[in-house]
Phi, psi and omega in degrees: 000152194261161198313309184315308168326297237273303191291333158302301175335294183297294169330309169302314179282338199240054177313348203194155165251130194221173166309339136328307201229133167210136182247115170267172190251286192059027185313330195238092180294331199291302188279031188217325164292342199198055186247238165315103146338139153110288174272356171301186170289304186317335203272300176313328185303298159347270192303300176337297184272354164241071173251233192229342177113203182150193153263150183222133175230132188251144172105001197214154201285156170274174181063310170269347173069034172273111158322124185252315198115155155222098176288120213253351216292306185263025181265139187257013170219122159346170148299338178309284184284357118358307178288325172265003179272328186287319149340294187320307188259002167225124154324135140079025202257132172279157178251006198259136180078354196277115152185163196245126175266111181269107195253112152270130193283123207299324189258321200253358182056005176303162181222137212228123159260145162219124137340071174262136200238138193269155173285146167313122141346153180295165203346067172226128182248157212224123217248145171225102206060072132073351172274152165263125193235184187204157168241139187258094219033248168268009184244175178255139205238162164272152176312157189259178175264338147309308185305293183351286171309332178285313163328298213276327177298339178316139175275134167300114147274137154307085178293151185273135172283119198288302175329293209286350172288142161288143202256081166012113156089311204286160196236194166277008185272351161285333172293115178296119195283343176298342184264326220262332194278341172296339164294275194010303182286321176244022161272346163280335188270344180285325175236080207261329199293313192279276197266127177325146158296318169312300177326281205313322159331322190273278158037084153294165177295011137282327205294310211277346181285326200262346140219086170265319169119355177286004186212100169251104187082046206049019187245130178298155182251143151339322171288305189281344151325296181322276176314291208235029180283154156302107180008281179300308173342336176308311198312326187283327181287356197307163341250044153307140187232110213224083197205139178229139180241134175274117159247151184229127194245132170296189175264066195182349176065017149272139206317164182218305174198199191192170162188159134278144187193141218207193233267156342283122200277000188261355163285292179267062166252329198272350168290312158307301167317278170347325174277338165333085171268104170287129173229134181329094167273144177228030170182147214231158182317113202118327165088065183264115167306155146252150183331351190180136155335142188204135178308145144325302190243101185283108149344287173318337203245341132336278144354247222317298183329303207279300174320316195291321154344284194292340216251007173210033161314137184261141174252334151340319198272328170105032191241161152289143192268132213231098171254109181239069180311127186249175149339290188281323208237170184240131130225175173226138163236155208198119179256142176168195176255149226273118186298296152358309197129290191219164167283305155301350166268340158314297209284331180258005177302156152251332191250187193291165181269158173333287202211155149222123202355271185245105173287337176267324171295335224273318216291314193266019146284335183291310210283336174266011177066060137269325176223170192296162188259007184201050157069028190256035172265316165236031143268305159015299159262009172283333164278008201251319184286309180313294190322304181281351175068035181260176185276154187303165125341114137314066196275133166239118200249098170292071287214304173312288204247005174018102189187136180219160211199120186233139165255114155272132179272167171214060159202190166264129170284331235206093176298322206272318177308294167332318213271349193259354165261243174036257169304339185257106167274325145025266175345169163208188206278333179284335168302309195289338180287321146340284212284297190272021159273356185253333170321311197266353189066046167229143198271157200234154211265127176335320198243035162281292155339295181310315205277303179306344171301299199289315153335313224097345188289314177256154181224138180131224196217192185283354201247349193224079172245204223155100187325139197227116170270331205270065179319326191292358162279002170327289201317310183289314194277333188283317182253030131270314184317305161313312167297304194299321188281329212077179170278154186271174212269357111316001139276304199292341194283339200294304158335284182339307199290308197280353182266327186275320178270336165294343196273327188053227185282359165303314168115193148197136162313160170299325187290332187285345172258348148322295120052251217268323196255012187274025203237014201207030173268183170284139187246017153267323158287156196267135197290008167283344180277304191297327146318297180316317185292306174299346162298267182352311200270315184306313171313318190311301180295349173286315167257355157310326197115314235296293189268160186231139147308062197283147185030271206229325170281163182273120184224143177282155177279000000 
């Protein structure tokens, strides 16, 4: 739509600005999403949800909605991916209703976001620079201790665990006895430590269902249908739709073959797995050997996908669990919302997760040794893709359409990536995550870029970089590293002091000490940022004692 369309549109849908609705200009996304507390994105994002939730239309003048823009040319994210750094940096931010909309104008080529910001969770207040804000008439304000207390006092509703309802009529004739004897086997080998084997043995087949946790009150739950019903028994959970479909794709993504395949899922996930051609790899691009043969694909991280997939399905949306085998790659998708948040925080839990979707299946796939017991599958697999020197995991967190979706690759992108996990004992797992994001040609955050500079690990500048075997360029990358960060803020007050004193009682202005430091300032930032930073340091050094201000000049006390 051309800016007039675009900007009616808006008006019509975005009318007025409220505690709901707020309109930025943001003309610069890259220095305006995470920048100054208070005027960033993050912050409003921030006051917006701890509201009622709402909107932010980014691009546009305030008070008239005249389309401006938001220059996206140096933001190193999409709207897509946009979404989860805004998860990464507010705190307590629910992702469910969280998405962003990109509109660009046929004529004027502006480009226009609108924020949709979900309400805070019951007492969880959703945080931006560790503050909570909220807005108060036209200004954005830190949360108040009234507002504060009313969060917290919110009654939690408990939502009901859909696995865990009880299933009408059904009975044990509902239940597959080859699945039932296979829980068996393997809730003995999952408490092999706590409980005798013999015991579990005497155990009828209510004692093991109930205590699996999947049989309540002598009654089956929708989770042992999952796991260990009988074909036809699917009918009884309608009108869930409780199917995982194998498609198989050419290198052109045409369809080769397909199957379906439904309950008992602790039987056919190995039947699903079995459509796989895992192939042998015996050689890497270059014709470089590996020390030994090696599977497309490890087992353990096969799995684990298709299990987290049936075990954290929203089953409610009625969807199919979707396994699309490529050449290269295996993926899956499932719907619902990535429970976690983010990949980063997946990645960095240390302990079991919180809550999960479905909690009596999750519980009982713990009990039959389907999925890990204290949430660590997948970084897992993500350490099992280092170990083999495969490119990471892909996660796609559809937030909008709730729907989440991981690509294993099972070939090589990158020879310098390989050789380099290969050879660097160094590395950590956030460095290869790094690393194979640069692999892939998707951009990393500046002062990521900076730091792997400085390693050696990338060779090029910040804006034009590249994975680097040649460490002896360390050295060169290291005092561009330097430039690029500036001097730290004890060096630069040091500069300040011999400059204020060589000047004696004349003094110096800001701008003349602007000046004088600008050459040993960060040279990532924009020089209105670097004024501003030199502003920062006077004050600072203003209340130490150390400079004194008379008008606009500057003097040692």
């Amino acid at each position: 739509m051309t800016s007039k369309e675009l900007q009616q549109y808006l008006l019509r849908e975005f009318p007025q600005e409220n505690a709901c609705c707020e309109w930025k200009e943001m003309k610069n996304l890259k220095n305006s999403f995470a920048g100054d507390e208070k005027d960033d994105l993050i912050s409003y994002v921030s006051a917006i949800a701890n509201m009622e939730g709402g909107h932010l239309v980014i691009g546009v003048q305030d008070k008239t909605l005249e389309i401006v823009g938001t220059d996206l040319s140096k933001f190193n994210l999409n709207f897509q991916s946009a979404v989860w750094k805004l998860l990464e940096h507010c705190i307590n931010l629910s992702s469910e209703g969280l998405s962003i909309d990109e509109y660009t104008t046929e004529d004027t080529y502006k480009t226009v976001w609108i924020v949709h910001i979900p309400k805070h969770l019951p007492r969880r207040p959703v945080y931006a620079h560790k503050k909570a804000w909220q807005r108060v008439e036209d200004s954005l304000v830190e949360m108040t201790q009234e507002r504060l207390a009313a969060i917290l006092e919110e009654p939690i509703f408990e939502a009901k665990d859909w696995s865990a309802e009880i299933v009408p009529n059904a009975t044990l004739a509902d239940l597959d006895e080859l699945a039932v004897a296979k829980a068996r086997v393997m809730f003995k080998k999952v408490h092999a430590s706590k409980i005798p084997t013999e015991e579990i043995d005497t155990w009828t087949v209510e004692e093991l269902l109930c205590n699996s946790g999947i049989m309540i009150d002598g009654k089956l739950t929708r989770a042992a249908i999952i796991l260990l019903g009988k074909t036809v028994s699917v009918f009884k959970l309608r009108p869930a739709v409780v199917e995982v479909t194998w498609t198989l794709r050419d290198g052109r993504q045409e369809v080769v073959d397909y199957e379906h395949f439904t309950v008992p899922f602790i039987l056919t996930v190995d039947q699903i797995l079995s459509k796989i051609r895992n192939l042998t790899m015996r050689e890497l691009p270059g014709g470089t050997l590996f020390p030994e043969t090696m599977k497309q694909y490890d087992d353990y991280t096969i799995r684990e996908a298709l299990h987290n997939a049936i075990a954290h399905q929203d089953y409610t949306l009625q969807q199919r669990i979707n396994f699309v085998e490529n050449p290269n790659f295996l993926y899956y998708a499932n719907g619902g919302s990535f429970i976690p948040g983010t990949l980063q925080k997946a990645l960095a839990t240390k302990g079991p997760q919180r809550h999960f979707r479905n909690e009596c299946l999750c519980r009982a796939m713990v009990n039959f040794n389907m999925i890990d017991t204290v949430s660590r599958g997948i970084k897992k697999m993500f350490n099992e893709q280092w170990r083999r020197h495969f490119p990471m995991p892909d996660y796609e967190i559809d937030a909008l359409n709730k729907e989440v979706g991981v690509k294993i690759y099972g070939n090589t992108i990158n020879e310098k990536y390989t050789k380099l996990l290969k050879e660097n004992n160094t590395l950590t797992l956030e460095d290869c995550i790094l690393l194979d994001a640069v692999q892939k040609g998707h951009r990393i955050s500046e002062d990521h870029v900076l730091a792997l500079l400085g390693r050696g690990l990338l060779e090029g500048d910040v804006l034009e970089y590249s994975i680097s075997l040649d460490i002896a360029k360390k050295t060169k990358q290291l005092s561009d590293y330097t430039r690029n960060r500036g001097l730290d803020k004890a060096k630069l007050q040091q500069m300040i002091l011999q400059y204020l004193q060589n000047a004696g009682l004349v003094g110096a202005k800001r701008d003349a000490i602007f000046e004088y430091l600008k050459d040993v300032l960060p040279k990532t930032k924009t020089q209105e940022q670097q004024e501003r930073m030199v502003g920062n340091i006077l004050s600072e050094m203003k209340g130490a004692g150390t400079i004194i201000p008379k008008g606009r000049t500057w003097y040692l006390k």
